[in-house]
C-alpha positions in Angstrom: -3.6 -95.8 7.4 -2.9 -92.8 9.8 0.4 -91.0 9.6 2.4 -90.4 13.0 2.3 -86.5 14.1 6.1 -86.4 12.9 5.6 -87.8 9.7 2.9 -84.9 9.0 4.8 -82.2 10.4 7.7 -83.4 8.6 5.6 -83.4 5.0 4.4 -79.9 5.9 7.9 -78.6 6.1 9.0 -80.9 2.7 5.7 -79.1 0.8 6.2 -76.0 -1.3 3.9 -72.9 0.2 1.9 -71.1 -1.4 2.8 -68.1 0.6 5.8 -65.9 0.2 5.1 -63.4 3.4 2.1 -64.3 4.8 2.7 -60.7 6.8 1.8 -59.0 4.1 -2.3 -60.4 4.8 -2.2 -59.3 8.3 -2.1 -55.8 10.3 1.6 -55.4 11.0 2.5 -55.4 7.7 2.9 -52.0 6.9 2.4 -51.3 3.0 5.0 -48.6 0.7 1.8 -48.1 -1.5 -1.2 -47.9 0.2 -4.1 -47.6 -2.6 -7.1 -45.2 -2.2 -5.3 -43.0 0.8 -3.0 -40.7 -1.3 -5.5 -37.7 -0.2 -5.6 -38.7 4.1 -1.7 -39.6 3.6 -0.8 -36.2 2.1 -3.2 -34.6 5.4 -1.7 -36.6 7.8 2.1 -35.4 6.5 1.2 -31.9 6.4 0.2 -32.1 9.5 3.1 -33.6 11.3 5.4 -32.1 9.0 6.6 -28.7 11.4 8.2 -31.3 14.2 10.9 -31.7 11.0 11.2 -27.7 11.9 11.5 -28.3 15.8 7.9 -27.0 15.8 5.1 -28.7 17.6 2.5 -29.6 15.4 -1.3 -29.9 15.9 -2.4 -33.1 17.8 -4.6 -34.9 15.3 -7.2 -37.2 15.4 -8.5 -40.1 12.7 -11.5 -41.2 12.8 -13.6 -44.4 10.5 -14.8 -47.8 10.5 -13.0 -50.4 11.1 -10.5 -51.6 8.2 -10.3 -47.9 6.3 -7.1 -48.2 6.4 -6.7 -45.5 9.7 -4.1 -47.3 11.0 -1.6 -48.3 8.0 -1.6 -44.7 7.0 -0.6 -42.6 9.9 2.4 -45.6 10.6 3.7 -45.6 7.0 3.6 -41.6 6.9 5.5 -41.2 10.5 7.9 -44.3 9.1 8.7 -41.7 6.6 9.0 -39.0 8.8 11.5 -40.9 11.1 13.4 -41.8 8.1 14.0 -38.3 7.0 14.5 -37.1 10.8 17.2 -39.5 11.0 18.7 -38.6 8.0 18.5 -34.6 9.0 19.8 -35.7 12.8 16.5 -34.2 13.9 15.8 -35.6 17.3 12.3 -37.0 16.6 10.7 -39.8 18.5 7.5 -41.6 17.4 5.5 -44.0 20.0 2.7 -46.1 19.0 0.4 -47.7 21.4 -2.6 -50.0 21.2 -5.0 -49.4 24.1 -7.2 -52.5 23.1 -4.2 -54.5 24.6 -5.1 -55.1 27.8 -1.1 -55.3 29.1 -0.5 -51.9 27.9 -4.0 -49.2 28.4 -6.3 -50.6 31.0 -5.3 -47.6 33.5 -3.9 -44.6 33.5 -0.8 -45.9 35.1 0.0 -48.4 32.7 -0.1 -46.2 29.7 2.0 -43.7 31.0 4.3 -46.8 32.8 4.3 -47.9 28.7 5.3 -44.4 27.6 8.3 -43.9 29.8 9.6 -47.7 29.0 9.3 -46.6 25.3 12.0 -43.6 26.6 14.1 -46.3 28.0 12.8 -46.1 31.5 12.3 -48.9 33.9 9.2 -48.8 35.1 7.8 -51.7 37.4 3.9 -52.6 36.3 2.8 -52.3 39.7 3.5 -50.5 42.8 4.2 -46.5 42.4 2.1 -43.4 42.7 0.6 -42.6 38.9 2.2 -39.2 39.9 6.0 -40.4 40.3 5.5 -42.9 37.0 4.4 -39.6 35.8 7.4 -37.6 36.7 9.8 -40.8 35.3 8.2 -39.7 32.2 8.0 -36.5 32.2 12.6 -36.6 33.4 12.7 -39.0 30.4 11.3 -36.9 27.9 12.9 -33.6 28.7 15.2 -32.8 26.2 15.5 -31.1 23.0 13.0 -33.0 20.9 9.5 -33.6 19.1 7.7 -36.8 20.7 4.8 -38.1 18.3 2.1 -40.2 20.6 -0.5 -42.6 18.8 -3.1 -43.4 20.5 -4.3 -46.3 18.5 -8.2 -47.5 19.4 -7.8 -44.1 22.1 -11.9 -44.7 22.4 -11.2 -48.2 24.4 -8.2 -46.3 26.1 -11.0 -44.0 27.7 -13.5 -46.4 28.3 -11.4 -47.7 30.9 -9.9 -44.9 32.4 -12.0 -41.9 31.4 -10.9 -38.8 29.8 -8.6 -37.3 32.6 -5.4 -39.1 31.0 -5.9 -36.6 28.0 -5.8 -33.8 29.5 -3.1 -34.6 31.6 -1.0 -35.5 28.4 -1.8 -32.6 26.7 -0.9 -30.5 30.0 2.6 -31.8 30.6 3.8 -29.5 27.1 2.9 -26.5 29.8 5.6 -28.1 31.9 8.1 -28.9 29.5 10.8 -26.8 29.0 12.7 -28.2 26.0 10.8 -31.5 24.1 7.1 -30.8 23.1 4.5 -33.7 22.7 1.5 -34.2 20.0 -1.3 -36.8 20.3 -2.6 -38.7 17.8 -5.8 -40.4 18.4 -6.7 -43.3 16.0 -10.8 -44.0 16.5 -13.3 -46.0 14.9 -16.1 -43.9 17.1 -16.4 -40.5 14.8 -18.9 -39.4 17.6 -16.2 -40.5 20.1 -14.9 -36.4 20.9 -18.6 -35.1 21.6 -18.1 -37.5 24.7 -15.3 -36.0 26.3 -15.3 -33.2 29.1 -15.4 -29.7 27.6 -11.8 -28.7 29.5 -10.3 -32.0 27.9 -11.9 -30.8 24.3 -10.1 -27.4 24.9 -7.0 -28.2 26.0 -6.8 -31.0 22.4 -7.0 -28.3 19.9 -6.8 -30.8 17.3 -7.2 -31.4 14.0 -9.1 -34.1 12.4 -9.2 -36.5 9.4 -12.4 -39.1 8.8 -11.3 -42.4 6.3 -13.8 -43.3 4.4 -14.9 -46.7 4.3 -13.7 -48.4 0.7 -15.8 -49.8 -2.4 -15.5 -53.5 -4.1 -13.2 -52.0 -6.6 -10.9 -50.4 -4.6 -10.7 -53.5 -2.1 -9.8 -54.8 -5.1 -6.7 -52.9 -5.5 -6.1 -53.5 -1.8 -6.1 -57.4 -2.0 -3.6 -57.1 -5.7 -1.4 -55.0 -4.1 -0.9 -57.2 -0.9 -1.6 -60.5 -3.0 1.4 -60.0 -5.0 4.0 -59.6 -2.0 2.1 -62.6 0.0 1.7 -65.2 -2.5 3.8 -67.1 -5.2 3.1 -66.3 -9.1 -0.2 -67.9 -9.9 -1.6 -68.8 -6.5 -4.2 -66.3 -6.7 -6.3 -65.2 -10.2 -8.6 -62.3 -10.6 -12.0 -63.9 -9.9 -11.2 -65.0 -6.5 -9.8 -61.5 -6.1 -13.1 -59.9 -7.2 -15.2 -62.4 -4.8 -12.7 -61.7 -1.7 -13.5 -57.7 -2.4 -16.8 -58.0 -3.1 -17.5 -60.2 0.2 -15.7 -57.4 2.5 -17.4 -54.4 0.5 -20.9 -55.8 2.0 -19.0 -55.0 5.4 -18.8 -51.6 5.1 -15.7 -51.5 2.8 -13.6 -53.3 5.5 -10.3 -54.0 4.0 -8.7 -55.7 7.1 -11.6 -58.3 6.5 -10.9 -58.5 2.8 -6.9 -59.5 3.8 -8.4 -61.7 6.7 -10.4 -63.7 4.2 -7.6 -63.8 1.5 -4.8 -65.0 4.1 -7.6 -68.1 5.8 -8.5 -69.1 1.8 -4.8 -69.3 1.1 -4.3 -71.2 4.4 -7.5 -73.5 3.4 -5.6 -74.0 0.0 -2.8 -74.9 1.4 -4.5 -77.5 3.7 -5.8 -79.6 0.8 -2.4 -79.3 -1.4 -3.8 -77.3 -3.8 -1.6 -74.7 -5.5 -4.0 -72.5 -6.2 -6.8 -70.3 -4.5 -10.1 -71.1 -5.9 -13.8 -69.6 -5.4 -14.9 -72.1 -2.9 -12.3 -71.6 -0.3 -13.5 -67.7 -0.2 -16.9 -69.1 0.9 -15.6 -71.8 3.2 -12.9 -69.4 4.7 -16.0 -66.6 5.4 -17.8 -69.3 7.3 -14.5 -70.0 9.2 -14.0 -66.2 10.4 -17.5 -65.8 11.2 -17.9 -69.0 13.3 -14.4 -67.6 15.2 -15.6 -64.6 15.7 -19.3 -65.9 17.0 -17.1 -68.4 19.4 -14.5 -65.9 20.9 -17.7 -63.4 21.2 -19.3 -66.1 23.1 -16.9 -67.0 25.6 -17.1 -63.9 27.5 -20.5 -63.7 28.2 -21.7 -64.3 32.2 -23.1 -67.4 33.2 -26.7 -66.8 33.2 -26.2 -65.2 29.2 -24.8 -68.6 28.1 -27.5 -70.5 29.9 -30.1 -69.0 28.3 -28.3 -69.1 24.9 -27.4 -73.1 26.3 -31.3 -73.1 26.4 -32.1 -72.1 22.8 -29.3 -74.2 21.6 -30.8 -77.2 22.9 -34.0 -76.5 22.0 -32.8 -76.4 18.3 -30.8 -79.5 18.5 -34.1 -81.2 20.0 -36.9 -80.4 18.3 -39.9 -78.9 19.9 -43.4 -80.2 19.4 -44.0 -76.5 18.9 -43.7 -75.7 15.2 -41.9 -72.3 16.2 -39.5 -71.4 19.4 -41.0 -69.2 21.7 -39.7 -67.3 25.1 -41.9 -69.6 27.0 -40.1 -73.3 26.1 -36.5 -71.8 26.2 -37.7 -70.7 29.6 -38.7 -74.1 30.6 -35.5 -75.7 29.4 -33.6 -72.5 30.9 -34.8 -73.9 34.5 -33.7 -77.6 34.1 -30.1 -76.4 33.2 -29.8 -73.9 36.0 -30.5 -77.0 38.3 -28.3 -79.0 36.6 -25.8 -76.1 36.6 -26.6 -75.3 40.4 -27.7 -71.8 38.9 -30.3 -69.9 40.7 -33.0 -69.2 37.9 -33.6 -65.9 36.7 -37.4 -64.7 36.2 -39.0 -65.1 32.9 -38.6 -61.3 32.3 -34.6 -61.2 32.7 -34.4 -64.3 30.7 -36.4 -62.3 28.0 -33.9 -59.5 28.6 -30.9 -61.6 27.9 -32.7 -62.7 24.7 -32.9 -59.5 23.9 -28.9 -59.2 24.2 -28.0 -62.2 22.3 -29.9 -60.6 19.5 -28.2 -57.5 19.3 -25.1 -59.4 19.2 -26.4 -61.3 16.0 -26.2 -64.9 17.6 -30.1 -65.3 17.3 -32.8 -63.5 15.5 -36.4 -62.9 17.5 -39.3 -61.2 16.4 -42.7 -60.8 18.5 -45.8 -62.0 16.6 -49.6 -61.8 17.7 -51.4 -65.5 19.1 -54.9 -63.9 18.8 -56.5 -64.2 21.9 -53.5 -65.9 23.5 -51.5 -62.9 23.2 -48.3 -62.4 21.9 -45.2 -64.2 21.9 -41.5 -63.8 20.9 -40.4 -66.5 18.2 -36.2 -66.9 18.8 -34.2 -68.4 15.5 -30.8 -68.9 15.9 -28.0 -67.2 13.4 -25.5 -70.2 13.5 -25.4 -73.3 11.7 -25.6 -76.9 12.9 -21.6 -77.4 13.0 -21.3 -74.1 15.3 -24.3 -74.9 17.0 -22.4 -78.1 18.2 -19.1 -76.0 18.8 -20.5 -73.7 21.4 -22.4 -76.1 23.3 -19.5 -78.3 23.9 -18.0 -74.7 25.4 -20.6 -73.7 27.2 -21.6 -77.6 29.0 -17.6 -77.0 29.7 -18.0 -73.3 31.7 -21.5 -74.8 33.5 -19.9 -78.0 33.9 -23.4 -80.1 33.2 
């Protein structure tokens, strides 16, 4: 017998969780102890440490993979600073900013529009000169103090509107009479400065710090520490600990995925009443995150891209009389679909082109193997199981509308 939607919200709420602060699994939560960073915390607060003096200090830049903990440690050691600026009445102002966010860093007059709201300004999102949203900053900010800009993901930030808005951050301090501003650019691109104009490189003059990505054992550490503030006594033992860790360490020591596939285990647990974590939901919750991450990646590709991935799809779903996959029959299919689509087909060559593409993104494999005197051909095998498989083409037969 199915329960009514109420009934099963209403046992959800009655059921004891498993979490205490599911936060503490997720990027906001910023950590007291952070494990494995003592030596980049103690860098980044030497650094900073002169605005407590009224002295400008060096813009800085961190650098590492994603999930080296970049991010944690430069708020938690500017957390502390605020605390003791408070405490000291220095007039110290930290502003942290994530250009991936669309809202906030997709032109230059929406980050600075950002910055001088963060001053207390209103600032319309659309309709002045970037000039005069300049100047609304630049009145906002001039008084005796220190101002401490991050630049979190600062690579994306000059992706989309080149490396101009640098300089002309680091040029306003010419300008300013009384506060003084320092950068600090969070990247996962260590080769991300070579990139930027040589005046822009100049007028930085910053220092740098490069996170390290981390091992199994000290992911280990990681997920203990944040296991024991997220979960009740008991939910969580060593050996899923160890298996969580040693999963993430095979990513290049990413500890954001670590906490990712802790929190959707706990969340899988949950699901099936049990009141503790075990083994199997670290495997099924890996699965989970992967297939999310395959589907969101998916979503944003052009037409023709998920046509020809539409194409391989089917042709895995279906069969082929062909013993292998081939360039050829995913072209053939590729041309029935565009006309079901009301697509104009590509040419064989840009299809292969946009094979090519969805293998560097890791949705299919191909490899080119010799036919002998038929020449040679490119076998396609796709990265995704059956239950995916079925996920994206319902998504894609949506955005063709076949």
């Amino acid at each position: 017998m199915q329960i009514s939607l109420q009934q099963l919200f209403e046992n959800y709420l009655n059921k004891k969780s498993i979490f205490v602060n599911k936060e503490a699994l997720t990027i906001k939560y910023t950590p007291y102890d952070i494990p494995h960073r003592d030596k980049e915390i103690n860098l980044c607060a030497q650094i900073l440490a002169p605005s407590l003096r009224m002295e400008r200090p060096s813009n800085l830049f961190i650098y590492g993979k994603t999930g080296t903990g970049k991010t944690v440690t430069i708020k938690h050691v500017c957390n502390e600073l605020e605390k003791v600026a408070q405490d000291k009445k220095i007039p110290l102002k930290v502003i942290y900013l994530n250009c991936k966010m669309r809202k906030v860093a997709d032109t230059e007059y929406r980050l600075v529009a950002q910055l001088a709201r963060e001053m207390g300004v209103d600032v319309p999102s659309t309709g002045l000169p970037t000039d005069e949203v300049y100047n609304l900053f630049y009145n906002a900010i001039d008084n005796e103090m220190i101002i401490l800009i991050i630049l979190d993901e600062i690579d994306q930030l000059i992706k989309k509107t080149g490396d101009e808005i640098l300089y002309n951050l680091t040029r306003i301090n010419s300008e300013l009479k009384k506060a003084q501003i320092s950068i600090i650019g969070i990247s996962n691109d260590v080769t991300f400065k070579s990139n930027l104009d040589p005046r822009v490189k100049s007028s930085l003059n910053e220092e740098e710090i490069i996170f390290p990505p981390y091992d199994a054992l000290q992911l280990k550490d990681i997920l203990d520490s944040r296991s024991k503030v997220a979960f009740v006594n008991g939910a969580v033992n060593d050996s899923v600990i160890a298996k969580c860790a040693a999963f993430a360490a095979r990513e290049h020591g990413d500890a954001r995925k670590a906490l990712d596939l802790l929190r959707v285990a706990g969340e899988l647990a949950e699901r099936e009443n049990c009141e503790t974590i075990l083994e199997r939901h670290i495997d099924e919750a890996d699965e989970k995150i992967e297939t999310d991450q395959v589907i969101e990646l998916i979503k944003g590709l052009p037409k023709q891209s998920l046509t020809v991935l539409y194409s391989i799809l089917s042709m895995d779903k279906i069969g082929s009389e062909d013993s292998e996959n081939h360039t050829g029959l995913v072209y053939n299919i590729y041309k029935n679909i565009c006309l079901k689509a009301g697509l104009k087909n590509l040419t064989q060559r840009r299809v292969s082109d946009l094979i090519n593409e969805l293998d560097m993104m890791g949705v299919i494999s191909t490899k080119v193997v010799s036919k002998g005197r038929y020449g040679r051909t490119k076998i396609i095998e796709l990265n995704i199981n059956k239950e995916t498989n079925e996920k994206l083409s319902k998504i894609i037969e949506e955005n063709l509308n076949i």
